[in-house]
KETORLUM-153242 format. One record per residue: x, y, z of N, C-alpha, C in turn; residue in three letters; chain; residue number from 1. Coordinates in nm, 4 decimals, always signed. Layout:
N
+----------+----------+----------+----------+----------+----------+----------+----------+----------+---------+--------+-----+
:    neast :   nnorth :      nup :   caeast :  canorth :     caup :    ceast :   cnorth :      cup : residuo : cadena : num :
+----------+----------+----------+----------+----------+----------+----------+----------+----------+---------+--------+-----+
:        X :        Y :        Z :        X :        Y :        Z :        X :        Y :        Z :     ALA :      A : NUM :
...
+----------+----------+----------+----------+----------+----------+----------+----------+----------+---------+--------+-----+
//
This chain:
114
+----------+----------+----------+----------+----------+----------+----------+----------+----------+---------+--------+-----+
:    neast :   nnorth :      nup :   caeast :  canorth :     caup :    ceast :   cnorth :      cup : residuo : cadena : num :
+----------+----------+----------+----------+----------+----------+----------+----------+----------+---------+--------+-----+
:  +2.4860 :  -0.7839 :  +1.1725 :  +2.4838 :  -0.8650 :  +1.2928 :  +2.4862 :  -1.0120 :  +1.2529 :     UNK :      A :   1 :
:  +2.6157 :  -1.1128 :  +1.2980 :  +2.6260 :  -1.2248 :  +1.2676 :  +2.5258 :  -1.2962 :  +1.3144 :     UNK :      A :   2 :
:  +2.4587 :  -1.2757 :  +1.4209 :  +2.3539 :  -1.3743 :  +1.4892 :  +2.2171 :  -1.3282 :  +1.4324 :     UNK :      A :   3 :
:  +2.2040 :  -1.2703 :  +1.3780 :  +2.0608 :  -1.1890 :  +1.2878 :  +1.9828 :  -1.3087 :  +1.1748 :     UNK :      A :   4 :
:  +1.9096 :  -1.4016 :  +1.1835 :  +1.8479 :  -1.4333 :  +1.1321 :  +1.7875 :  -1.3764 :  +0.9934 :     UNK :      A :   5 :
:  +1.7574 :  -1.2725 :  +0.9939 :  +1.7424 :  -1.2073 :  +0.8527 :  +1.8691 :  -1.0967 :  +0.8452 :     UNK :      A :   6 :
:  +1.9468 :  -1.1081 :  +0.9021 :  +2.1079 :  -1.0153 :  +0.8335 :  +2.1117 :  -1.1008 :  +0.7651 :     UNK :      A :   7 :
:  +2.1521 :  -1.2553 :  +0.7990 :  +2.2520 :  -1.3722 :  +0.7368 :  +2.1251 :  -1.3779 :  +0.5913 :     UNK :      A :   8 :
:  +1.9975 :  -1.4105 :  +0.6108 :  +1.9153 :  -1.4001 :  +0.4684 :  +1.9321 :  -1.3078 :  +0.4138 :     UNK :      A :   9 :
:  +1.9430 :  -1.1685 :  +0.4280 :  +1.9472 :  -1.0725 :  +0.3353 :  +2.1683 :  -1.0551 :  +0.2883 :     UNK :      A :  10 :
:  +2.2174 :  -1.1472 :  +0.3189 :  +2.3614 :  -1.1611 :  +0.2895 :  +2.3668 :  -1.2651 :  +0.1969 :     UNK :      A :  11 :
:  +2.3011 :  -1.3042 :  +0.1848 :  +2.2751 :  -1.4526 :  +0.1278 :  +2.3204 :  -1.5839 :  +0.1825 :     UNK :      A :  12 :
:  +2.3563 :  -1.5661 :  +0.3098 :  +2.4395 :  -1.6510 :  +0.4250 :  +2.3396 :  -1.7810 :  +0.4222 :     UNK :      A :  13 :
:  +2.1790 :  -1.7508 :  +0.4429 :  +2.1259 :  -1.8335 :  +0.4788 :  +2.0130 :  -1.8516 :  +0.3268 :     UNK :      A :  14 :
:  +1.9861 :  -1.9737 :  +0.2605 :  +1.8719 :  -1.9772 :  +0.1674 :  +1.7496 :  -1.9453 :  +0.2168 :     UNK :      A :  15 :
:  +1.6877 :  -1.8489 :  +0.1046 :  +1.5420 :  -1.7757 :  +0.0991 :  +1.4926 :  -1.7816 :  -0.0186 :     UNK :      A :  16 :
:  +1.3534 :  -1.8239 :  -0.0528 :  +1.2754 :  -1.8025 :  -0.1308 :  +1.2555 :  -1.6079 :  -0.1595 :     UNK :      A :  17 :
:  +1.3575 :  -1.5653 :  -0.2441 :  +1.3299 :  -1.4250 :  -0.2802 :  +1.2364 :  -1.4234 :  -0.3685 :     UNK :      A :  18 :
:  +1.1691 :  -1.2891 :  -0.3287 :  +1.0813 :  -1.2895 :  -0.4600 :  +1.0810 :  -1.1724 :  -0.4670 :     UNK :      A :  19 :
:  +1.1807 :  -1.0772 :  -0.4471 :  +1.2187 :  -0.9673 :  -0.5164 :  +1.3468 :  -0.8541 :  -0.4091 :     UNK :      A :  20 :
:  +1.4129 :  -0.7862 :  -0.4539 :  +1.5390 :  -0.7328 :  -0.3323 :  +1.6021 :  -0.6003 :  -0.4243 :     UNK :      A :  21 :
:  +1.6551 :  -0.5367 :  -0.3946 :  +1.7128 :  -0.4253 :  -0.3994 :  +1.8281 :  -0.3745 :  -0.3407 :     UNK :      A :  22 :
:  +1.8881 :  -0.2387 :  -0.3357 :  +1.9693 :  -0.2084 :  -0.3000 :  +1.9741 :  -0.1989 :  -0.1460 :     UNK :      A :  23 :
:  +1.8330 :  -0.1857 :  -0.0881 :  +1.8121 :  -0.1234 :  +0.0459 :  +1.6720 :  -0.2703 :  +0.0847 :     UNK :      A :  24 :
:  +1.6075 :  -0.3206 :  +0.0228 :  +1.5387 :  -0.4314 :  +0.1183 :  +1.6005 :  -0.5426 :  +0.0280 :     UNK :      A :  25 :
:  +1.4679 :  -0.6722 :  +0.0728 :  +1.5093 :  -0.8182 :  +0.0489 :  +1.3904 :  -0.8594 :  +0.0759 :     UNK :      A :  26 :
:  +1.2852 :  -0.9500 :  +0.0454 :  +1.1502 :  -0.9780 :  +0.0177 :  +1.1052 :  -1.1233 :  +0.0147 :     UNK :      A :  27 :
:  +1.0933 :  -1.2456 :  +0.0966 :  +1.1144 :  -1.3752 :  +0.0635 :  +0.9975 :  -1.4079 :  +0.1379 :     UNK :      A :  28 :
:  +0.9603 :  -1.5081 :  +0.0877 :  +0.8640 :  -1.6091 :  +0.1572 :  +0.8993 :  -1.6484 :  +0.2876 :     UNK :      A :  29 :
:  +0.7454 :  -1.6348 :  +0.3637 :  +0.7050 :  -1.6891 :  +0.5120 :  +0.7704 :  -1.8083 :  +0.5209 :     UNK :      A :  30 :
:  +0.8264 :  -1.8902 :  +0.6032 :  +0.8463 :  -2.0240 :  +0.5974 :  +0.6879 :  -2.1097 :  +0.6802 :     UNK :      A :  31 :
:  +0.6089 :  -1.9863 :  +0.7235 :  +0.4891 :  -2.0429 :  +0.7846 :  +0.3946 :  -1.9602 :  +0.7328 :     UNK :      A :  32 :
:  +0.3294 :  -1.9255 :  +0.6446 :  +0.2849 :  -1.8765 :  +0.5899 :  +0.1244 :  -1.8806 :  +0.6679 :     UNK :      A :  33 :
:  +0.0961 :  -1.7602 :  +0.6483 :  -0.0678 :  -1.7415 :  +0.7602 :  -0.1878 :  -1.7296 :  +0.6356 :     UNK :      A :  34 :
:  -0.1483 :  -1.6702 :  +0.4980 :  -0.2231 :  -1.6781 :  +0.3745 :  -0.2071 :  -1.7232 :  +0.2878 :     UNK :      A :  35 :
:  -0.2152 :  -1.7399 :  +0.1712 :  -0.1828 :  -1.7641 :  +0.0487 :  -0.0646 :  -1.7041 :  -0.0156 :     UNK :      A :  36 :
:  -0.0527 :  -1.5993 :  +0.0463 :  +0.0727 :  -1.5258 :  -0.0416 :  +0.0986 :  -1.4309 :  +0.1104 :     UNK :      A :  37 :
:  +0.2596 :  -1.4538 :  +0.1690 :  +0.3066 :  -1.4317 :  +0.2731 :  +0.4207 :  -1.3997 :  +0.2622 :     UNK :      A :  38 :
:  +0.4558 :  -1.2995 :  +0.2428 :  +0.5920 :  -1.2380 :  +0.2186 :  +0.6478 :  -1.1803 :  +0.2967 :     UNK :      A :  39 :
:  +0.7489 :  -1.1660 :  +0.3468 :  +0.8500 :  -1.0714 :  +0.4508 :  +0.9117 :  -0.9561 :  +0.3745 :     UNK :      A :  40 :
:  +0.8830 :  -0.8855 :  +0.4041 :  +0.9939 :  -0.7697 :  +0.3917 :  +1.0877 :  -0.6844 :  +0.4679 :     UNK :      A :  41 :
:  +1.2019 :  -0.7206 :  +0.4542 :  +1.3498 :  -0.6433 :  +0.5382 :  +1.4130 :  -0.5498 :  +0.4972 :     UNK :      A :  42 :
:  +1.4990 :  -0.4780 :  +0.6049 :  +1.5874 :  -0.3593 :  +0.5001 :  +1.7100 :  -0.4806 :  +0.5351 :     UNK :      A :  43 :
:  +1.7650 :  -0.4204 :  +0.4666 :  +1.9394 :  -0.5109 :  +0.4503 :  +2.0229 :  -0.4576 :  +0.5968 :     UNK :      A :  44 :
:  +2.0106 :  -0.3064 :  +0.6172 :  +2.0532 :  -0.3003 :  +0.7744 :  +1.9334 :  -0.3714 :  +0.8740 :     UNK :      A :  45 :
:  +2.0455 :  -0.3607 :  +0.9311 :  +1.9522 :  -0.4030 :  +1.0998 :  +1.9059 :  -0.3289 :  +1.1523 :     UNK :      A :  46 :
:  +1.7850 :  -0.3103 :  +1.1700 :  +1.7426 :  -0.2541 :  +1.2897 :  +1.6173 :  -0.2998 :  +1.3258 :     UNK :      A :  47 :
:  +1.6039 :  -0.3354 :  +1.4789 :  +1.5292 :  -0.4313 :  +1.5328 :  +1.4208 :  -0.3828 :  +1.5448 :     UNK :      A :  48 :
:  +1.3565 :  -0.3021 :  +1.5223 :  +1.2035 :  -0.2872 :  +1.4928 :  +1.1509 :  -0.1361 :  +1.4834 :     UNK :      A :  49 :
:  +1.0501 :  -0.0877 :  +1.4745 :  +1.0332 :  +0.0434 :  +1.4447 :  +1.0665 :  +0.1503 :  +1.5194 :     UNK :      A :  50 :
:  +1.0669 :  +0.1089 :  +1.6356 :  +1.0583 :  +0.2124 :  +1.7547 :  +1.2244 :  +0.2393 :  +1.7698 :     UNK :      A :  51 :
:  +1.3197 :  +0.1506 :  +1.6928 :  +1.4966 :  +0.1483 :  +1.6815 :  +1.5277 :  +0.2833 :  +1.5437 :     UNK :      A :  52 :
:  +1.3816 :  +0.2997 :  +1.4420 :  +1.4234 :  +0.4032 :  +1.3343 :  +1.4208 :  +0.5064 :  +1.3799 :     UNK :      A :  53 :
:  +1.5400 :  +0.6026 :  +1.3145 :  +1.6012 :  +0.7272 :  +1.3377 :  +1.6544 :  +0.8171 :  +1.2302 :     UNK :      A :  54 :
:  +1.6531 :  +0.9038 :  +1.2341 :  +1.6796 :  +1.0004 :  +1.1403 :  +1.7699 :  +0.9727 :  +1.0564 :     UNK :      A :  55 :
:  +1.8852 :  +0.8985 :  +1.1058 :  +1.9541 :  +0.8840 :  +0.9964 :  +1.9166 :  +0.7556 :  +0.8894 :     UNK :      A :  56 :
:  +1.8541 :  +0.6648 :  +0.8969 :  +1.7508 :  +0.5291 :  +0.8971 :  +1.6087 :  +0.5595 :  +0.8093 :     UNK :      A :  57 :
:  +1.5860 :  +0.7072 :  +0.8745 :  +1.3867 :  +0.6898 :  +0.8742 :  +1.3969 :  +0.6830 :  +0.6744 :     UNK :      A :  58 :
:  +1.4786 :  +0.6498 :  +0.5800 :  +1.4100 :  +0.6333 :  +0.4250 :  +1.4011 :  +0.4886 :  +0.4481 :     UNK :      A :  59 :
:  +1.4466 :  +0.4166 :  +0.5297 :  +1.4195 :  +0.2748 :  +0.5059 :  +1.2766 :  +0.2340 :  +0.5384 :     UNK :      A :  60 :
:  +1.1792 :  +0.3129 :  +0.6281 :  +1.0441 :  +0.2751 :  +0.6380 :  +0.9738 :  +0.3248 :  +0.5084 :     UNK :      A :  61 :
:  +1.0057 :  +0.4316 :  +0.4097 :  +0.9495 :  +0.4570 :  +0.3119 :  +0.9814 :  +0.3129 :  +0.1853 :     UNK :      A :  62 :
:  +1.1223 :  +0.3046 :  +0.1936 :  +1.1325 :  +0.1459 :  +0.1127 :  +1.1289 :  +0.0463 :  +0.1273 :     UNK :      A :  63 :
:  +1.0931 :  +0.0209 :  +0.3164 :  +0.9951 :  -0.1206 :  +0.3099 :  +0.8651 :  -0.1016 :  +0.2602 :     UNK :      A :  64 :
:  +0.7611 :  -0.0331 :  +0.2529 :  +0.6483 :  +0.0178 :  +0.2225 :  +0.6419 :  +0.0268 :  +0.0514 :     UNK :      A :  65 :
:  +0.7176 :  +0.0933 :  -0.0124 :  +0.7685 :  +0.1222 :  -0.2129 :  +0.7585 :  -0.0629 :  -0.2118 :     UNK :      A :  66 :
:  +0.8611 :  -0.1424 :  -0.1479 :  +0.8924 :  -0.2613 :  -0.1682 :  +0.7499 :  -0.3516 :  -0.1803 :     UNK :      A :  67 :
:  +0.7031 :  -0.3354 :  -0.0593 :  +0.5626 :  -0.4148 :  -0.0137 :  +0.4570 :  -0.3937 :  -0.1456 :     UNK :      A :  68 :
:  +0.4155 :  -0.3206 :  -0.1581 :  +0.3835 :  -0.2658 :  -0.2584 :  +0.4319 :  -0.3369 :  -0.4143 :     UNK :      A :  69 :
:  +0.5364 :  -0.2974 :  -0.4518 :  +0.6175 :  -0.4473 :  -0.5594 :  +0.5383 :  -0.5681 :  -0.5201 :     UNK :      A :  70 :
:  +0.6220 :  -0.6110 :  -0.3996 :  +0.5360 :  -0.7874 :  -0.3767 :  +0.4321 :  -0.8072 :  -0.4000 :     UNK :      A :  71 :
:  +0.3538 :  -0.6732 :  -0.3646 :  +0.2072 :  -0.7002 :  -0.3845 :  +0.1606 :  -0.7338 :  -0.5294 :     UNK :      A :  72 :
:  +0.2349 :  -0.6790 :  -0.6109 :  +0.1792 :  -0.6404 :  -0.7881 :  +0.2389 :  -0.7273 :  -0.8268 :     UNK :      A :  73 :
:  +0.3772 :  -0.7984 :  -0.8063 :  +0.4510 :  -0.9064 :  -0.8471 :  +0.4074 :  -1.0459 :  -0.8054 :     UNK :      A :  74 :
:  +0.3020 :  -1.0505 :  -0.6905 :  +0.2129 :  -1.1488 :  -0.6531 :  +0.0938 :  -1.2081 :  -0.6568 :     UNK :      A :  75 :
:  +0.0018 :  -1.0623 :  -0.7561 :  -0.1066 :  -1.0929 :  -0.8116 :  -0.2015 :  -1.0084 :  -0.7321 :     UNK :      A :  76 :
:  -0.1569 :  -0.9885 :  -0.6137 :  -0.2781 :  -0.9149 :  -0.5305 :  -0.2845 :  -0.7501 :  -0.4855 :     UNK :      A :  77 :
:  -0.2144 :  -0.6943 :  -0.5500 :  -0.2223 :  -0.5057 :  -0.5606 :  -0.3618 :  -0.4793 :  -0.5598 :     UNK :      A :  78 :
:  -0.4702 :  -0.5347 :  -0.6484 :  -0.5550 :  -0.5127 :  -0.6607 :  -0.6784 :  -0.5329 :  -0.6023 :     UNK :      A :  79 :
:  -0.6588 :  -0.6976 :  -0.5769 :  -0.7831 :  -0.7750 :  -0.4827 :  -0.7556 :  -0.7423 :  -0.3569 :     UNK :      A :  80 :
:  -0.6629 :  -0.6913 :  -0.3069 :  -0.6344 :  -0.6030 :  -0.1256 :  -0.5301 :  -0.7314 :  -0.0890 :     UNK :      A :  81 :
:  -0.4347 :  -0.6637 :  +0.0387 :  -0.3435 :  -0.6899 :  +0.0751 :  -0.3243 :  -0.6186 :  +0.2212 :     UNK :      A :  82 :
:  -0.2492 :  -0.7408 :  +0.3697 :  -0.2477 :  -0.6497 :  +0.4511 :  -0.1067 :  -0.6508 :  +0.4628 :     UNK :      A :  83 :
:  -0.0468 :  -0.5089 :  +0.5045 :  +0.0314 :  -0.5171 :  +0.5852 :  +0.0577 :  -0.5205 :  +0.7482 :     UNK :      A :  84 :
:  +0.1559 :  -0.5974 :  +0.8053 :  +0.1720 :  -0.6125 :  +0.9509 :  +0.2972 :  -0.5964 :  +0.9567 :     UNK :      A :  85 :
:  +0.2935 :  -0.4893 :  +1.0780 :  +0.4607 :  -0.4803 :  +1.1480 :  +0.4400 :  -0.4893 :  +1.2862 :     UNK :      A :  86 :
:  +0.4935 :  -0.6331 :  +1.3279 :  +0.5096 :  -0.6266 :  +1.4851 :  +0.6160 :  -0.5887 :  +1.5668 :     UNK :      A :  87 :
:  +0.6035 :  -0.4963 :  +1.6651 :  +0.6965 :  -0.4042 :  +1.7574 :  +0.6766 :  -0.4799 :  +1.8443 :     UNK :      A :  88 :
:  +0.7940 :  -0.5474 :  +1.9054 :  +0.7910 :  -0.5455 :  +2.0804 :  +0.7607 :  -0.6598 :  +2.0887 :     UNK :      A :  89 :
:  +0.7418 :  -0.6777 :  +2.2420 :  +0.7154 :  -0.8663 :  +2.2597 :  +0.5202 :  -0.8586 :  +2.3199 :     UNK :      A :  90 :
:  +0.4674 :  -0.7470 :  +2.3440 :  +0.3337 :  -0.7939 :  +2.3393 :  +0.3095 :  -0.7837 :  +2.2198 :     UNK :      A :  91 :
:  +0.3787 :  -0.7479 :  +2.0835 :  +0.3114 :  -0.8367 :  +1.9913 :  +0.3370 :  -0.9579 :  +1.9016 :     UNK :      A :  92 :
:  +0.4689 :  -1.0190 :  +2.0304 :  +0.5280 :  -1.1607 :  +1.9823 :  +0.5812 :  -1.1706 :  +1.8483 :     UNK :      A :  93 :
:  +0.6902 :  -1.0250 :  +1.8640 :  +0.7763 :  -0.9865 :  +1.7410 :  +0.8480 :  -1.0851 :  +1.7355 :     UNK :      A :  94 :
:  +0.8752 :  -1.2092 :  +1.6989 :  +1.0089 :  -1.3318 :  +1.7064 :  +1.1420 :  -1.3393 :  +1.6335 :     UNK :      A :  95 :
:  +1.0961 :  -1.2044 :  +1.5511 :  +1.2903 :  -1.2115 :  +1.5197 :  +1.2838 :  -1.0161 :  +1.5325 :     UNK :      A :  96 :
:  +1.4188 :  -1.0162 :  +1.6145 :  +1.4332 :  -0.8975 :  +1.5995 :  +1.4785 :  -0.7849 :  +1.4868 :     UNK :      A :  97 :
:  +1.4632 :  -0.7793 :  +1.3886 :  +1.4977 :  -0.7307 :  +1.2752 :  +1.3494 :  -0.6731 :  +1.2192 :     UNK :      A :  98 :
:  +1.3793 :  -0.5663 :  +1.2126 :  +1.2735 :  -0.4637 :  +1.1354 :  +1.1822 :  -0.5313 :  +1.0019 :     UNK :      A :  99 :
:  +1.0832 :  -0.5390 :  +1.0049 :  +1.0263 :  -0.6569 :  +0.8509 :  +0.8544 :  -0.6110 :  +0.8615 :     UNK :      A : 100 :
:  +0.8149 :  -0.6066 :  +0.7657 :  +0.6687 :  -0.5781 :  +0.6940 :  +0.6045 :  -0.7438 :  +0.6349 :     UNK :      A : 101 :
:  +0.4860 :  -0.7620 :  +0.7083 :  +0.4689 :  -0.9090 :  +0.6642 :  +0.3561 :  -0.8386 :  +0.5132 :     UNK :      A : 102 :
:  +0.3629 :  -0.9295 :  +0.4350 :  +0.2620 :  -0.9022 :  +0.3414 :  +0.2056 :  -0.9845 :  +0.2985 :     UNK :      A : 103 :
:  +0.0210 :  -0.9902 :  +0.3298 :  -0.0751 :  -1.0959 :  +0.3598 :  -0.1802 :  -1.0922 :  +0.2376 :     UNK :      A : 104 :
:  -0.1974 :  -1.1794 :  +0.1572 :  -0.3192 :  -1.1463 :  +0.0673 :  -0.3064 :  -1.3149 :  -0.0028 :     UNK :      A : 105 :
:  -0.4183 :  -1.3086 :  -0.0909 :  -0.4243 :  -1.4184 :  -0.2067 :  -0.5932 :  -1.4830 :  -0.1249 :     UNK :      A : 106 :
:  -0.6233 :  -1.4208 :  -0.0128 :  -0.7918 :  -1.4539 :  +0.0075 :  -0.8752 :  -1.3391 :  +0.0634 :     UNK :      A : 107 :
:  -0.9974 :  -1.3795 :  +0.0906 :  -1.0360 :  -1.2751 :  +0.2098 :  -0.9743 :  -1.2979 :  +0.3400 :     UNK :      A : 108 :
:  -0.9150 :  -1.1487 :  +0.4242 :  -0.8309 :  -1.1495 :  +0.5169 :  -0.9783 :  -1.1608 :  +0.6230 :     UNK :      A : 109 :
:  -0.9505 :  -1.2111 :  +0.7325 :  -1.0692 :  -1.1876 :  +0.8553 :  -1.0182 :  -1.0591 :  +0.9339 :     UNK :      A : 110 :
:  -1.0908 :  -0.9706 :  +0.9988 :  -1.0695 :  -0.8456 :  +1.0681 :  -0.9371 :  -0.9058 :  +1.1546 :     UNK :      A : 111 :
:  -0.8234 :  -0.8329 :  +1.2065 :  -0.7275 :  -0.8489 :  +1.3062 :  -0.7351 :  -0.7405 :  +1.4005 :     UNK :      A : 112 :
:  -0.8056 :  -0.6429 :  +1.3877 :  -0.7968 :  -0.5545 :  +1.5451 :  -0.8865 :  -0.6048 :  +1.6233 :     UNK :      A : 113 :
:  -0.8300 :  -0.6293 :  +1.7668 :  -0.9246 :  -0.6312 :  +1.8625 :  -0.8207 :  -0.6352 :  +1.9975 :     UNK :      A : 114 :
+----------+----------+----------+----------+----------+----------+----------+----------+----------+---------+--------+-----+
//
């Protein structure tokens, strides 16, 4: 999708701080970062958020997750804990539509359910 904000990053259309990519994701720095270490993770297809994966699709939620995981160990924090966040939908003020795993660590995180 030409108008895809992270198609054109994971094409290399648009510059990203990668910090690691593959055959099937692409992994770059927050440009607003909420922690210390704030990473995105995408699949290279499009698809606009979880509730869009489908059978023919569903290995790409197993290799955003394998991926996240990398960032985590390639970032220092596998160990000291790490969160992941995937926002669906607009009550949870998903702002780009493209499927992505945020990955949050490098302090203590404060609780987020409520």
């Amino acid at each position: 999708m030409t108008d895809c904000l992270f198609c054109r990053i994971a094409l290399g259309e648009i510059p990203a701080d990668v910090v690691y990519q593959d055959d099937s994701v692409v992994a770059f720095r927050d440009i607003e970062p909420q922690a210390p270490v704030h990473v995105l993770v995408i699949p290279r297809e499009h698809v606009p958020n979880v509730t869009e994966l489908t059978e023919e699709n569903q290995s790409l939620a197993s290799d955003l997750m394998l991926a996240a995981a990398r960032v985590a160990a390639r970032e220092g924090i596998a160990y000291s804990g790490y969160r992941l966040v995937v926002n669906n939908g607009p009550d949870t003020l998903q702002s780009v539509h493209h499927l992505h795993v945020h990955v949050l660590g490098g302090r203590r995180l404060r609780p987020s359910l409520g």
